[in-house]
N, C-alpha and C positions, 0 to 999 in steps of 0.2 A: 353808766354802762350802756354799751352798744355791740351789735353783732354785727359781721356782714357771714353769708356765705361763700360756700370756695364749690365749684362744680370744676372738674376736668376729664379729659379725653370723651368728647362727646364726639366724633368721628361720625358727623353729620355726611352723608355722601348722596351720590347724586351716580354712584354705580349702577352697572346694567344688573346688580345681584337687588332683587327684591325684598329679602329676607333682609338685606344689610341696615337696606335703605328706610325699611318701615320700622324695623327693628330699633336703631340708635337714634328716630325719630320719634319714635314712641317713650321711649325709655331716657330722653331726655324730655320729655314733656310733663312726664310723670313725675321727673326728682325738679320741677320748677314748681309743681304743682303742690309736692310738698312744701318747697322753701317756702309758697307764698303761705301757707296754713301755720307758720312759727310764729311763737309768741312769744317774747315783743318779734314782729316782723324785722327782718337783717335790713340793717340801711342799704346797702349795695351788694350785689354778686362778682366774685371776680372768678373767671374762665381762666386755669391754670393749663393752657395750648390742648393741641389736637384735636383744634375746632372742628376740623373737619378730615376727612381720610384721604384725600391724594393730590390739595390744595386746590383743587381750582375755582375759576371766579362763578359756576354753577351751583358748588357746594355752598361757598359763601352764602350767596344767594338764595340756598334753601337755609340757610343757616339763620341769616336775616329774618327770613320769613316767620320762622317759629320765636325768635326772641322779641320781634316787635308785639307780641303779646302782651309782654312782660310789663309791670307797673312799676318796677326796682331797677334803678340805674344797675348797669353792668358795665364790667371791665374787662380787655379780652389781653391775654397774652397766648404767645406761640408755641408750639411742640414742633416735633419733627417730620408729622405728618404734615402742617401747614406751610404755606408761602407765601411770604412778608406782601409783596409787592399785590398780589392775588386777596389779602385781605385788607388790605388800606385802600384799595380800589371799590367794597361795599360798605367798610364802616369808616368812619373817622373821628374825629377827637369830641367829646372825651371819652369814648370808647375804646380805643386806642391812639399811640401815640407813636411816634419813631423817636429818638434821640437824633444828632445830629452825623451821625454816622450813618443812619437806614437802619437800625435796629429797634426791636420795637421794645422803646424800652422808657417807662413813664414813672413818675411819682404821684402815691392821689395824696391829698391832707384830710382827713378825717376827722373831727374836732381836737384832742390835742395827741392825734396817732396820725401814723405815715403807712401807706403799703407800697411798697417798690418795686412794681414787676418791672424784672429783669429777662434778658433775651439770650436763652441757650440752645436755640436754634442756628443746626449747621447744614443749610441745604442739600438737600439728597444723602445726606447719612443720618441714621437712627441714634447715632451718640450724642452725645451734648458737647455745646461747648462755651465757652466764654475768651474770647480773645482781648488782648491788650487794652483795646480799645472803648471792651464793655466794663472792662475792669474802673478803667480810667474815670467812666461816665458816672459809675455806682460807689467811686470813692467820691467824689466831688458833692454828687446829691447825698451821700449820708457829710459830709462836711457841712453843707448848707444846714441843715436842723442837727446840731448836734447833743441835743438833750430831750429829742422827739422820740418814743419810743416805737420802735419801728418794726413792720414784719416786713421779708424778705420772700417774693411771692416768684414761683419760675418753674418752670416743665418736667425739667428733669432732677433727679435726686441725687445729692452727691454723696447718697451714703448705701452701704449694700443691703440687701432685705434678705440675702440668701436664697433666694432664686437663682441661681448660676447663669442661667441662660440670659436673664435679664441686665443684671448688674454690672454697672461701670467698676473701671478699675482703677481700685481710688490713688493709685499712683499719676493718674491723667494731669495732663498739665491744666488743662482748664477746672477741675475740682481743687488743684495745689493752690493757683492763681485764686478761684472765688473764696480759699481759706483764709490764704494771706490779706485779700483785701478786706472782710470783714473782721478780721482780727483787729483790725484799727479802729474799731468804731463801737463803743460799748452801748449804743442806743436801743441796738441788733436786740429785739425780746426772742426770736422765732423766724422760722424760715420754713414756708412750706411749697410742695409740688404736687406732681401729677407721676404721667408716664408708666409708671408699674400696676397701672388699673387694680392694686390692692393697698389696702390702707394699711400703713405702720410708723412706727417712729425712731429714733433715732435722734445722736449730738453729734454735730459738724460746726466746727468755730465756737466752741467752749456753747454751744447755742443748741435748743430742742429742733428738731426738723421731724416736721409730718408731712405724710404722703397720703392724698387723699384715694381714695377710690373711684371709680369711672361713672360715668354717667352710661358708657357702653358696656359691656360684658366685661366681666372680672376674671383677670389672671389666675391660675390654678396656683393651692398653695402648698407646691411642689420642691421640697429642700435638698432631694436626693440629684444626683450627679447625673448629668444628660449632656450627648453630644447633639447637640443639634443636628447634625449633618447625617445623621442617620435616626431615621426615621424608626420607632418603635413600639407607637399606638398612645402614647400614653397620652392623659386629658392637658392640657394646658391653657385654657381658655373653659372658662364655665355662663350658664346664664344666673348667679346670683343676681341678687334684687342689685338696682344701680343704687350706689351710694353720693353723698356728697359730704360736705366740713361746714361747721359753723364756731366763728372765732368770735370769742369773748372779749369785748377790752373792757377794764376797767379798773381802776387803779394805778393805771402806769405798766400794767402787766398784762398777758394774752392766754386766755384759756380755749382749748384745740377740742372741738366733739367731733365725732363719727359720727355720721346718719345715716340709716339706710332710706331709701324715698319709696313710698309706699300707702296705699289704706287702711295703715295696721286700725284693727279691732281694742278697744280698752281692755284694758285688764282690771285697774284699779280704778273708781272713780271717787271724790272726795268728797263725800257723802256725811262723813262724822267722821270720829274719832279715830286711829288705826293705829296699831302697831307696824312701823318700818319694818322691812324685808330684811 
């Protein structure tokens, strides 16, 4: 048995807003600070995008800074906040990787597990996407291990959480495309993301898919009907504690936790004897 972590949308920036800047620098330092206190400690961390908030190579840069702390290899994939070219310019491999199209899109081996980050970053727009070409790449590497039990790691979520305002529509061609292609491959244990900065779950391709929660401020969990375009007061962003994921493998199978990142206080200490809760 082995863990790794999952952190996303850390929206590191390098903006003239101060609050943003200390704020999503704070609050990611805090949810590493937990991951490193887990016991057994997670072999690796993987960054599921929105590394940073308007991609540039400054933000990288502060990005860098804080994770060269870290004692835990880390993995990074991309959101729709980031830009491919802007982040291969401060980190490189095996931290990230391109495929051979320019997308950032890698395989790690894990003793006898796979994680796949996949690339559904579509520059300068906030939806997702998967084109022909990512399709092509992410059929070929679930070909190569075909009896490797595998998680399928990437930004965005192809499934609705009922947030309206948030959610793809699952008629999209690129959530049709990432169905059909991993319906060919039964290795698929889990699929998880980012992007809706609130943790939930959900089945896309006969398969469990979780969303993890932000390492920056948490989406409001708001189900009632909003037009966006007009403005009405209501909250939809909150400062909840920053969360992150920690995935289980063991047995051939993958178990999905919530965390919230934090100095929580004991409750229970194991002391003697006790009656379970």
């Amino acid at each position: 048995m082995f863990t790794i972590a999952q952190i996303t949308d850390l929206h590191v920036t390098s903006s003239d807003d101060p609050l943003n800047q200390v704020r999503n620098a704070d609050r990611l330092r805090q949810t590493l600070a937990s991951i490193a206190a887990m016991r057994p400690l997670p072999v690796a961390i993987i960054a599921t995008g929105d590394l940073v908030d308007r991609g540039t190579i400054e933000e990288y840069a502060a990005l860098k800074a804080i994770l060269i702390e870290l004692d835990l290899p880390i993995y990074l994939g991309v959101g729709n906040h980031d830009h491919r070219l802007s982040a291969l310019s401060q980190f490189s491999a095996p931290k990230i990787e391109s495929d051979p199209n320019g997308f950032i899109q890698y395989a790690l081996e894990l003793e006898d597990y796979r994680i796949i980050m996949c690339d559904t970053l579509d520059e300068g727009r906030e939806t997702g996407q998967f084109c022909e070409q990512r399709a092509a790449w992410l059929h070929q590497a679930l070909l190569d291990r075909p009896n490797t039990p595998t998680l399928i790691a990437l930004h965005h979520p192809p499934i609705q959480s009922g947030i309206k305002w948030m959610d793809p529509d699952p008629s999209a061609q690129w959530i049709v495309r990432l169905d059909q292609t991993l319906r060919r491959h039964s290795q698929v244990r889990a699929i998880t993301s980012g992007h809706l900065h609130r943790a939930y779950v959900g089945r896309f391709a006969s398969t469990l898919v979780t969303v993890s929660p932000a390492t920056s401020i948490q989406l409001t969990l708001d189900l009632t009907d909003v037009d966006m375009r007009v403005p009405d007061g209501r909250e939809i962003l909150t400062e909840e504690p920053p969360g992150f994921m920690i995935h289980m493998f063991d047995a051939g199978e993958i178990t999905s936790h919530f965390c919230l990142a934090g100095p929580w206080p004991s409750a229970v200490n194991y002391m003697h004897s006790f009656v379970k809760p």
